[in-house]
N, CA, C and O atoms as a MOPAC input file, in Angstrom:
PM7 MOZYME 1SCF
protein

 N     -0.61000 1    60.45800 1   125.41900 1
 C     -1.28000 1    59.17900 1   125.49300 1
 C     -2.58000 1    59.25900 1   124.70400 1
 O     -3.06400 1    60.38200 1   124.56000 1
 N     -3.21000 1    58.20500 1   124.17200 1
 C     -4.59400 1    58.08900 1   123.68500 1
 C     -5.05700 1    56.67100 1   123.71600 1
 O     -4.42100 1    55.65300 1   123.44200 1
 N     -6.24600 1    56.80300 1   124.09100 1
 C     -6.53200 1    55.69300 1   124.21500 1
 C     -7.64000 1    55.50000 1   122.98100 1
 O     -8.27400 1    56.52600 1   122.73500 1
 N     -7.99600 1    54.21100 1   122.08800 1
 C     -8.78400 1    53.78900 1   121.68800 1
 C     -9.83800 1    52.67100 1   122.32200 1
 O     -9.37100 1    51.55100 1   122.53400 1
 N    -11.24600 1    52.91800 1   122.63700 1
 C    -12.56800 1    52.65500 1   123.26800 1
 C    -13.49800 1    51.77800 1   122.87900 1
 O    -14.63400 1    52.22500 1   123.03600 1
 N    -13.44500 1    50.56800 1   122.37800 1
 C    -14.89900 1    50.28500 1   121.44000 1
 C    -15.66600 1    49.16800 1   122.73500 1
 O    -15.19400 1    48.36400 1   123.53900 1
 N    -16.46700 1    49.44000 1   122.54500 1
 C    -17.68500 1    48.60800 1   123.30400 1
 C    -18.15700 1    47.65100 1   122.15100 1
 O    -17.74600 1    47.84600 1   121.00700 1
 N    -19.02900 1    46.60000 1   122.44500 1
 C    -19.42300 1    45.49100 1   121.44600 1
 C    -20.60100 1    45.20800 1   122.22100 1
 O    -20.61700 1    45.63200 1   123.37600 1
 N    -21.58000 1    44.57200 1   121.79100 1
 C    -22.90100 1    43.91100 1   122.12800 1
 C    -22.63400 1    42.55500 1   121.59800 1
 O    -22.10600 1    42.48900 1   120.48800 1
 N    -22.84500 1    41.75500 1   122.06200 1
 C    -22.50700 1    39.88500 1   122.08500 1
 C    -23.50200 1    39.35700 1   120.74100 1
 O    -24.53100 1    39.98300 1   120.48500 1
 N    -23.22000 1    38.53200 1   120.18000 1
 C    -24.28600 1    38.02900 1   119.46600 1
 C    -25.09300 1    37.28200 1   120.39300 1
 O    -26.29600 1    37.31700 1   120.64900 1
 N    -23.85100 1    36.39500 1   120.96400 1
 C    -24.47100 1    35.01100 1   121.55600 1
 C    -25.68200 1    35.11000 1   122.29800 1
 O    -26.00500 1    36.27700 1   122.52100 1
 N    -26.53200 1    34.14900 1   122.79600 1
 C    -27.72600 1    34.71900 1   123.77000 1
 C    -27.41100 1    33.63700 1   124.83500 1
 O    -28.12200 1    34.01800 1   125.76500 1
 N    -26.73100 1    32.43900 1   125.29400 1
 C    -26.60100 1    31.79300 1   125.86300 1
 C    -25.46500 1    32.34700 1   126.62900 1
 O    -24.52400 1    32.99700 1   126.17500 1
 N    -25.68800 1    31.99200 1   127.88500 1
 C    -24.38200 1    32.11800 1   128.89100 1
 C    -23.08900 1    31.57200 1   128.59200 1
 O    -22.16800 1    32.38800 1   128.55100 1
 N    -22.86700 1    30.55900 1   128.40900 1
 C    -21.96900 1    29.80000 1   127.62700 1
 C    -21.42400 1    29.90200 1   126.85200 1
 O    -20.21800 1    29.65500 1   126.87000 1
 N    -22.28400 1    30.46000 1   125.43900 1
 C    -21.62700 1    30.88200 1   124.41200 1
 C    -20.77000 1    32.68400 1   124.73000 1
 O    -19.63200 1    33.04500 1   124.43000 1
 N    -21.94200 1    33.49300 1   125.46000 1
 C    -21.02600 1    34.59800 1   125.66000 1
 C    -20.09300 1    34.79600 1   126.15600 1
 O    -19.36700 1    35.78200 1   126.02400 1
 N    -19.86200 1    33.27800 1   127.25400 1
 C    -18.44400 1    33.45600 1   127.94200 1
 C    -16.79100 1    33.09900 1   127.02400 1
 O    -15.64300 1    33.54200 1   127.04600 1
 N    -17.63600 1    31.94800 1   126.21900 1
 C    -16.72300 1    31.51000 1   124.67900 1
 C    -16.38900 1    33.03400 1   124.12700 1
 O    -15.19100 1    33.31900 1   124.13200 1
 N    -17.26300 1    34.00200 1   123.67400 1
 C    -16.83900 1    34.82300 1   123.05800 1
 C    -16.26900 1    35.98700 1   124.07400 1
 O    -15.86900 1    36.97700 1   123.46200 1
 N    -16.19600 1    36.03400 1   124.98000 1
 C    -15.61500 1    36.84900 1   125.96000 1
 C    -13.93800 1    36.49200 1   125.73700 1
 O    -13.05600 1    37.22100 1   125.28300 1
 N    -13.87200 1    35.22600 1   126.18700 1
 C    -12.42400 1    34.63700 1   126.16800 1
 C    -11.87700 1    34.24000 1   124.73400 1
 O    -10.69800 1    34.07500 1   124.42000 1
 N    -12.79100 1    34.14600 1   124.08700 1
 C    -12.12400 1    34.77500 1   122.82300 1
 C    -11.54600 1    35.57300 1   122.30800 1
 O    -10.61700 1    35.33000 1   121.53800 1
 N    -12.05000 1    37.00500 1   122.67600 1
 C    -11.71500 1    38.27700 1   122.28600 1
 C    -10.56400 1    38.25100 1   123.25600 1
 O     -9.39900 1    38.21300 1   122.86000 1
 N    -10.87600 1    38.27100 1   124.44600 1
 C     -9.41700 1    38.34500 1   125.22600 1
 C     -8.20300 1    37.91200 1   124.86700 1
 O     -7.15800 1    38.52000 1   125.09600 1
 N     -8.32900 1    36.53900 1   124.12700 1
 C     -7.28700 1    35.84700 1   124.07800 1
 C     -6.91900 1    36.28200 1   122.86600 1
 O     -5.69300 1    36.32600 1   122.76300 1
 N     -7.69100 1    36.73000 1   121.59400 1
 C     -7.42400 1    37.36800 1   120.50300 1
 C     -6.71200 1    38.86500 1   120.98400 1
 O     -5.48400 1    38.78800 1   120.97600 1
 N     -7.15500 1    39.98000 1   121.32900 1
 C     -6.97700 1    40.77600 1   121.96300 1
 C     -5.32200 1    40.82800 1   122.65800 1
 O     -4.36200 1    41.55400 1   122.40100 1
 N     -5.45900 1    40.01500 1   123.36700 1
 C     -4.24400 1    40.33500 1   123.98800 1
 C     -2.81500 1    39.46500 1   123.43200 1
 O     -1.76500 1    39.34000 1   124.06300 1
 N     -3.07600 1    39.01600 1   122.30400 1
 C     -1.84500 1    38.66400 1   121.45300 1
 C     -1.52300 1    39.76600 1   120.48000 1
 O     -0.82100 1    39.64100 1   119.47600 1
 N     -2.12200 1    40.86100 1   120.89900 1
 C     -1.96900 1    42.33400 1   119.98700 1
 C     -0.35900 1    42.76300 1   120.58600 1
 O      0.71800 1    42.85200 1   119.99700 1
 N     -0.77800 1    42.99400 1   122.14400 1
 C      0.39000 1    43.29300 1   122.56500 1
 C      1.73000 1    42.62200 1   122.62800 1
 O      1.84800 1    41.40900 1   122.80100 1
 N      2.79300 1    43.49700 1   122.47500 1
 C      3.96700 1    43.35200 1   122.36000 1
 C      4.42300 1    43.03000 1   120.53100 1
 O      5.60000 1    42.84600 1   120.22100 1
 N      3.13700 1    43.00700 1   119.34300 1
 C      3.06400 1    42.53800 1   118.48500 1
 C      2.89800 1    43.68200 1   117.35300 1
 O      3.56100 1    43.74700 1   116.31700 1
 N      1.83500 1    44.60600 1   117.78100 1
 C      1.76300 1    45.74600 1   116.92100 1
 C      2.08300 1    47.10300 1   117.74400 1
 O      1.61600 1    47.62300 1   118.75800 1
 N      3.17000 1    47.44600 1   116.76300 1
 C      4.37400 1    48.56900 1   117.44200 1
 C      2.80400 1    49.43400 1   117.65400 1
 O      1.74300 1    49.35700 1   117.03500 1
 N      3.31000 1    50.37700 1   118.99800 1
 C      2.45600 1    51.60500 1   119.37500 1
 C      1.50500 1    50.91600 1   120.33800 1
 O      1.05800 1    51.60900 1   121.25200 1
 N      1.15400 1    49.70000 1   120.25700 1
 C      0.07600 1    49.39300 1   121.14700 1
 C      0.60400 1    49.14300 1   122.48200 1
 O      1.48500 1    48.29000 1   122.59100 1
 N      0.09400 1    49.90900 1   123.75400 1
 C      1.15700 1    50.18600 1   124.66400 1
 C      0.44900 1    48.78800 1   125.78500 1
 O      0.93900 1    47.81700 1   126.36300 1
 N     -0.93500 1    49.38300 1   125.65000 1
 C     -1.54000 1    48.00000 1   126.37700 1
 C     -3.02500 1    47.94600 1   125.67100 1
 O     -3.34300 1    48.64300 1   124.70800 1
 N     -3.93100 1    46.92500 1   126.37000 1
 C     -5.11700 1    46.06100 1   126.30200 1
 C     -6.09600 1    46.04600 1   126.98700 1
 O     -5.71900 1    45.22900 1   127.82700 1
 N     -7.33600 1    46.39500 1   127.36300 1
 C     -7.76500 1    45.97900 1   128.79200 1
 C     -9.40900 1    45.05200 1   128.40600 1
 O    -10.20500 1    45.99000 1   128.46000 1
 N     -9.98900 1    44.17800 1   128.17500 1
 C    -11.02800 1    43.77600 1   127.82700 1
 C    -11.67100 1    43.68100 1   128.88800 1
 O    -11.02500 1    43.44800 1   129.91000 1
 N    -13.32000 1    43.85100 1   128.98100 1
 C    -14.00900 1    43.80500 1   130.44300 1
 C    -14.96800 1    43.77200 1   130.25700 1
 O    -15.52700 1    44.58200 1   129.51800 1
 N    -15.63200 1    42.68400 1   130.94000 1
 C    -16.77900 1    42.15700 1   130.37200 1
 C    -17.99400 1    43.25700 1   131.35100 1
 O    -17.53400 1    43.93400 1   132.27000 1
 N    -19.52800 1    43.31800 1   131.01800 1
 C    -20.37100 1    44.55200 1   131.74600 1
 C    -20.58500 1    43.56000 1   132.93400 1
 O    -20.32800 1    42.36200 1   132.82600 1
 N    -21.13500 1    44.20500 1   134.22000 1
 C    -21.24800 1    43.47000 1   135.30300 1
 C    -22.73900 1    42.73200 1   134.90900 1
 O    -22.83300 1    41.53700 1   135.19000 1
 N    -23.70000 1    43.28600 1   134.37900 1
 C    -25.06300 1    42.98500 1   133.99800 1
 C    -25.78000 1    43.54000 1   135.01000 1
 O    -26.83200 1    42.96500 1   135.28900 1
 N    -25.49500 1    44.47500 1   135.61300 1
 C    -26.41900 1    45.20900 1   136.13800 1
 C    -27.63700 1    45.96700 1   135.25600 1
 O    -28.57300 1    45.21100 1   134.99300 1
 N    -27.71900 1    46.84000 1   134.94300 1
 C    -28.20200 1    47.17200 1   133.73300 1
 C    -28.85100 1    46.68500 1   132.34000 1
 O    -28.16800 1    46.04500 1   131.54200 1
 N    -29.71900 1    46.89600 1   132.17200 1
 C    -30.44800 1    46.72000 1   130.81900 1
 C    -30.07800 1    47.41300 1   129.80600 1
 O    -30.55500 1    48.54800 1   129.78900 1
 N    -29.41700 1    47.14700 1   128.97600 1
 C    -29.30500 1    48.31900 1   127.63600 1
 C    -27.53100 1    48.41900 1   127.71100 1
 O    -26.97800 1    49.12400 1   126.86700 1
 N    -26.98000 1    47.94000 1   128.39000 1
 C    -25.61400 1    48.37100 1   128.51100 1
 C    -24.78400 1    47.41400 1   127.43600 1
 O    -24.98900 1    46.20100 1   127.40500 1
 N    -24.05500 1    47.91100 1   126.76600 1
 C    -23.03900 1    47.28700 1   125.88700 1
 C    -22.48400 1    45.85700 1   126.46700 1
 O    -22.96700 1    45.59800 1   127.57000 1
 N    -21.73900 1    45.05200 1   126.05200 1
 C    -21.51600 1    43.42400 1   126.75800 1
 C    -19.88500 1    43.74700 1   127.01500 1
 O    -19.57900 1    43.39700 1   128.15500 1
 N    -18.97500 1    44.20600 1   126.41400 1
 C    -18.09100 1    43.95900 1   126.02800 1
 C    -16.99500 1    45.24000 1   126.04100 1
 O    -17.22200 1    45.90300 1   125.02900 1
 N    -15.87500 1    45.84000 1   126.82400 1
 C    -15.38600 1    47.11300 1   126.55100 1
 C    -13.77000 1    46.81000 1   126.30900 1
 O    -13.12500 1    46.15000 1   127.12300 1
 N    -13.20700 1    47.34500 1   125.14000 1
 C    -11.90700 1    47.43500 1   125.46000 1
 C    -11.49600 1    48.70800 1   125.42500 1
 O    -12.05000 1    49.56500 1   124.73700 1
 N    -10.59800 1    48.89600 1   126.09200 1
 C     -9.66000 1    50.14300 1   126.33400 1
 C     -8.22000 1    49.66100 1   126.11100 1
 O     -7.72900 1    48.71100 1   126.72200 1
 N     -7.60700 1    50.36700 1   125.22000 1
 C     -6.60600 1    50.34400 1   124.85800 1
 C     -5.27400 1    51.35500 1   124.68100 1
 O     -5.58600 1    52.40800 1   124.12700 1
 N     -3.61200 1    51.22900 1   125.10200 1
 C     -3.25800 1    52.53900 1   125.33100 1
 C     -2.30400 1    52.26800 1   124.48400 1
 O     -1.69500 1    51.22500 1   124.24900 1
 N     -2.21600 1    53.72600 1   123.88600 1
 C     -0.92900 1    54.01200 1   122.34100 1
 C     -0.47900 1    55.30700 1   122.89400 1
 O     -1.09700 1    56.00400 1   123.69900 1
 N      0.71700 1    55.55000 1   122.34100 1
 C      1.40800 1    56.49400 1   122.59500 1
 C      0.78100 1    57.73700 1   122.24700 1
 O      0.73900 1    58.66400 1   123.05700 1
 N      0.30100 1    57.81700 1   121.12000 1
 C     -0.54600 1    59.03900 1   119.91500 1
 C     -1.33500 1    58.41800 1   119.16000 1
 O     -1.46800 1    57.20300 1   119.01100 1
 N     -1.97100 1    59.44200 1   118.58000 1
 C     -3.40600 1    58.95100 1   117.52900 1
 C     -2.65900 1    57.98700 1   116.91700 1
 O     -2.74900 1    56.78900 1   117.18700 1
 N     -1.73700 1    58.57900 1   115.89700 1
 C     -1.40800 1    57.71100 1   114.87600 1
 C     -0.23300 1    56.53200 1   115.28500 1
 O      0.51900 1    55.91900 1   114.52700 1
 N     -0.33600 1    56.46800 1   116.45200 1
 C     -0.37000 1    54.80600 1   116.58500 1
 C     -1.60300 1    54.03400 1   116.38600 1
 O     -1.61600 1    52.96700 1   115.77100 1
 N     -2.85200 1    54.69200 1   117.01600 1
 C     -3.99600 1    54.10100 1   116.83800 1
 C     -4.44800 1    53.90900 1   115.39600 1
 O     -4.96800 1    52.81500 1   115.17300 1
 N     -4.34500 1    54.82900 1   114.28500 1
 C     -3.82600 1    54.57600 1   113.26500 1
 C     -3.24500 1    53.47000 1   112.36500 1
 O     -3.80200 1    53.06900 1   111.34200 1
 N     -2.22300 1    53.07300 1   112.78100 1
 C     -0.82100 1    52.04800 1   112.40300 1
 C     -1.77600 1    51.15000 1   113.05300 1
 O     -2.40000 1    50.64200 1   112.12200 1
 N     -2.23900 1    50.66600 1   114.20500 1
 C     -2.98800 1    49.62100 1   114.76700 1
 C     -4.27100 1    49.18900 1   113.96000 1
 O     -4.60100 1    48.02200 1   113.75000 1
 N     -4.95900 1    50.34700 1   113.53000 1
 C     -5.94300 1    49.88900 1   112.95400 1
 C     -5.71500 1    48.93000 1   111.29900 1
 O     -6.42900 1    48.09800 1   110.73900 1
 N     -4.94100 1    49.28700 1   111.09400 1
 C     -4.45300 1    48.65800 1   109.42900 1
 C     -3.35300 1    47.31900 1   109.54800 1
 O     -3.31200 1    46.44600 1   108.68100 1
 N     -2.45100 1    47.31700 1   110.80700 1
 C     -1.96600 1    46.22600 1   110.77500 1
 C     -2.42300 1    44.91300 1   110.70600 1
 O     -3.47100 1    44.46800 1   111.17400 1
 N     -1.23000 1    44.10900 1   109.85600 1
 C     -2.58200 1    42.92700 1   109.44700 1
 C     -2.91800 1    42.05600 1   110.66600 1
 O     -4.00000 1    41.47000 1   110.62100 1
 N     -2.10100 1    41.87800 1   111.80800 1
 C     -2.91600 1    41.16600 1   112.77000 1
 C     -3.81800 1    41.89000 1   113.50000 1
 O     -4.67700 1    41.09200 1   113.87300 1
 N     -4.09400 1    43.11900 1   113.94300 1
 C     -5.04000 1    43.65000 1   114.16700 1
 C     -6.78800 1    43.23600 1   113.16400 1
 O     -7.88500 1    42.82200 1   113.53900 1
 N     -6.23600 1    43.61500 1   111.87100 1
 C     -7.49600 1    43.14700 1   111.12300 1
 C     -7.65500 1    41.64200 1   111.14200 1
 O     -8.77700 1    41.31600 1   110.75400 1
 N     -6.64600 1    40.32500 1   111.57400 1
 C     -7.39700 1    39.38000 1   111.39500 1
 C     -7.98300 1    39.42200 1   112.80200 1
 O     -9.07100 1    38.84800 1   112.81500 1
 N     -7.70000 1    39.80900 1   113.75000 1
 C     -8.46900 1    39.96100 1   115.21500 1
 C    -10.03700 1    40.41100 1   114.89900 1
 O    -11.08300 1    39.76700 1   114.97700 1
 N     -9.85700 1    41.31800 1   114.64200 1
 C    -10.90000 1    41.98900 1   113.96000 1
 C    -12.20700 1    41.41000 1   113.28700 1
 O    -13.39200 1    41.63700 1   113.53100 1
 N    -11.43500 1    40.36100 1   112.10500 1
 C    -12.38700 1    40.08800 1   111.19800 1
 C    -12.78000 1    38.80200 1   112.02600 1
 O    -13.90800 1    38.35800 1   111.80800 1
 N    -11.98100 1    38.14600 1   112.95600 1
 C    -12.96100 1    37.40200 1   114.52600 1
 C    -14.25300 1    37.81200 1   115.05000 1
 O    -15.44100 1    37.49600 1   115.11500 1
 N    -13.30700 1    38.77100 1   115.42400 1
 C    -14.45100 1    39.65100 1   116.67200 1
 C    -15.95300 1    39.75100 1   115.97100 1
 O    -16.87300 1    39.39700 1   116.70900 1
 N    -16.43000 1    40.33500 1   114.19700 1
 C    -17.08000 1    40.47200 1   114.00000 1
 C    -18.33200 1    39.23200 1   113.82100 1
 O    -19.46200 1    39.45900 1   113.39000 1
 N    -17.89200 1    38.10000 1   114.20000 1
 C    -18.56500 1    36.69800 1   113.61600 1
 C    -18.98800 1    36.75600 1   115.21700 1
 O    -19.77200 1    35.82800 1   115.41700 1
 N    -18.79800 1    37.36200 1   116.18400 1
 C    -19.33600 1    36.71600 1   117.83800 1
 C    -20.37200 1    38.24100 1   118.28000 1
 O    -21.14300 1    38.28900 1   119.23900 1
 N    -20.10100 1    39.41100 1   117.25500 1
 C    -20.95400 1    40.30900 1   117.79400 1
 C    -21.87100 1    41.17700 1   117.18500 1
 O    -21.62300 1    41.47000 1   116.01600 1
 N    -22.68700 1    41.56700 1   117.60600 1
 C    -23.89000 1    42.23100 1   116.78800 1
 C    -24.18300 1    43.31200 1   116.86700 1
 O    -25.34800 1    43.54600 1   116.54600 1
 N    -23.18900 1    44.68400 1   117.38400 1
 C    -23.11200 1    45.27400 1   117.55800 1
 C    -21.98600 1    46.42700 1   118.03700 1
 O    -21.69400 1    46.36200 1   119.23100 1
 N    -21.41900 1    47.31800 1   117.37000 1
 C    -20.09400 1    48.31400 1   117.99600 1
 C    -20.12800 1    49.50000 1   118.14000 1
 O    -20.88200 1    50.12100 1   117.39000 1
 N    -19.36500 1    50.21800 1   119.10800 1
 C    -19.25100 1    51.83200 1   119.35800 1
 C    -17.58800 1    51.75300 1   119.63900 1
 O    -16.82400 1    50.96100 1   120.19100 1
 N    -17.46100 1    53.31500 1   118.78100 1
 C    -16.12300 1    53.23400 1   119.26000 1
 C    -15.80200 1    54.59200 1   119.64000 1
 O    -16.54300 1    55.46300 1   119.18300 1
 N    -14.62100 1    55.02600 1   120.55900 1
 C    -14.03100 1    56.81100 1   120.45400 1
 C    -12.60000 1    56.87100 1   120.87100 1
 O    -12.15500 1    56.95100 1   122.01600 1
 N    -11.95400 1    56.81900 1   119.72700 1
 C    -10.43300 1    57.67400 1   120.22000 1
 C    -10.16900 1    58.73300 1   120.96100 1
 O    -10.56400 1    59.82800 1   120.56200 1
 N     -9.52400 1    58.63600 1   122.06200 1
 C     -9.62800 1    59.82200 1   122.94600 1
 C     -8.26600 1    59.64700 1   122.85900 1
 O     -7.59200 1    58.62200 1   122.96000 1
 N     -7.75200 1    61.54400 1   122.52500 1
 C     -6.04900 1    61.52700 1   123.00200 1
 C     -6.03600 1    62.84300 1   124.07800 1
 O     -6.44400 1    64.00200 1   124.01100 1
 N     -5.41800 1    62.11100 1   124.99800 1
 C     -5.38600 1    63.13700 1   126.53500 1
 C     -4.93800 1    64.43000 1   126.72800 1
 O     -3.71800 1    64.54400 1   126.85000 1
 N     -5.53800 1    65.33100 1   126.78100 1
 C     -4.32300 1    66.15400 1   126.93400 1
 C     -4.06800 1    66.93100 1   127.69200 1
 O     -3.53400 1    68.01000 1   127.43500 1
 N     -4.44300 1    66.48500 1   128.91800 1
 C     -4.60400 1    66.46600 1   130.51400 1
 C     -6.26500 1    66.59800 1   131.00700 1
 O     -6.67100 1    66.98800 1   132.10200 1
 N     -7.08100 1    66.13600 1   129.81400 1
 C     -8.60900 1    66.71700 1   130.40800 1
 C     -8.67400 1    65.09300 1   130.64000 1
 O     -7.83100 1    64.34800 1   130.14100 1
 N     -9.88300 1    64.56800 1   131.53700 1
 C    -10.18500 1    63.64500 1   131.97800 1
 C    -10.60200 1    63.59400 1   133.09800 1
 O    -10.99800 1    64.59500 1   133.69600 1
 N    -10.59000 1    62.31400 1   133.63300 1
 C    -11.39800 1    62.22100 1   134.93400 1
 C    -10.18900 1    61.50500 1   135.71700 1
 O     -9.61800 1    60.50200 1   135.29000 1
 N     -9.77500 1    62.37100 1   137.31400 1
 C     -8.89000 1    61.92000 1   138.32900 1
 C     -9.71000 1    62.36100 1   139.24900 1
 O    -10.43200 1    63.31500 1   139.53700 1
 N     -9.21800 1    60.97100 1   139.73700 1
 C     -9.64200 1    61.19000 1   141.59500 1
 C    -10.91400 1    61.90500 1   141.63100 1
 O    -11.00800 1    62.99800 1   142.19000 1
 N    -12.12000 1    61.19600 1   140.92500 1
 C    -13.34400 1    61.34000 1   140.91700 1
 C    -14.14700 1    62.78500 1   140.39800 1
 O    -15.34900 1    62.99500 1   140.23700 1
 N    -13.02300 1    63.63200 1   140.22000 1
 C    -13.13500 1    64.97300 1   139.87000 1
 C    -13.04400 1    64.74700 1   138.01300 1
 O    -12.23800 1    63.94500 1   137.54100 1
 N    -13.90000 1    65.50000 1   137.19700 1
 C    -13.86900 1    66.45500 1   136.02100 1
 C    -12.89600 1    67.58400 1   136.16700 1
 O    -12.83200 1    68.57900 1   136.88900 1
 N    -11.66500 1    66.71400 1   134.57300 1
 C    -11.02800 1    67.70500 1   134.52100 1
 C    -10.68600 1    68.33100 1   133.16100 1
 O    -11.15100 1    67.52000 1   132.36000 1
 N    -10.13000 1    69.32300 1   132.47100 1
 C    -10.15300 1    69.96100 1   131.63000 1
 C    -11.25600 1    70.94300 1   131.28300 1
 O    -11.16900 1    71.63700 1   130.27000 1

């Protein structure tokens, strides 16, 4: 399994507008699946706002292997998602993680 990670920071500064671009991405986002082979699932989630400094925006996403994540990144509906996403945000982090039994279960550090 691997998952690909990117967090986003919102452009918008209004409540309103960030919720527009929330359900945007979602709705962009989740017409990925079932659409670009390897992409197994989706998960978009907006930050609770607890915190100051925290990213707005997280997706987690699950592919079989890297190079599905790969094949995802170049497919062309992925990039027109993409070239969306970048007009609503002002900011990205990203990290491919592929598992290979290290992680975090049942609250424990593992690998």
């Amino acid at each position: 399994m691997a998952r690909h990670i990117v967090a986003w920071t919102l452009a918008a500064e209004s409540a309103p507008e960030r919720e527009a671009a929330i359900a945007g991405m979602r709705e962009r986002i989740g017409s990925l699946v079932g659409v670009v082979p390897g992409l197994i699932s989706a998960e978009l989630a907006a930050d609770a706002g607890r915190t100051a400094g925290n990213w707005d925006v997280v997706l987690v996403s699950e592919h079989a292997t890297v190079a599905d994540i790969d094949a995802y990144q170049v497919h062309p509906e992925h990039i027109r998602v993409a070239a969306w996403i970048r007009t609503v945000v002002s900011g990205r982090m990203c990290v491919d993680v592929e598992d290979q039994g290290a992680g975090i279960s049942q609250g424990r550090l593992r690998g």
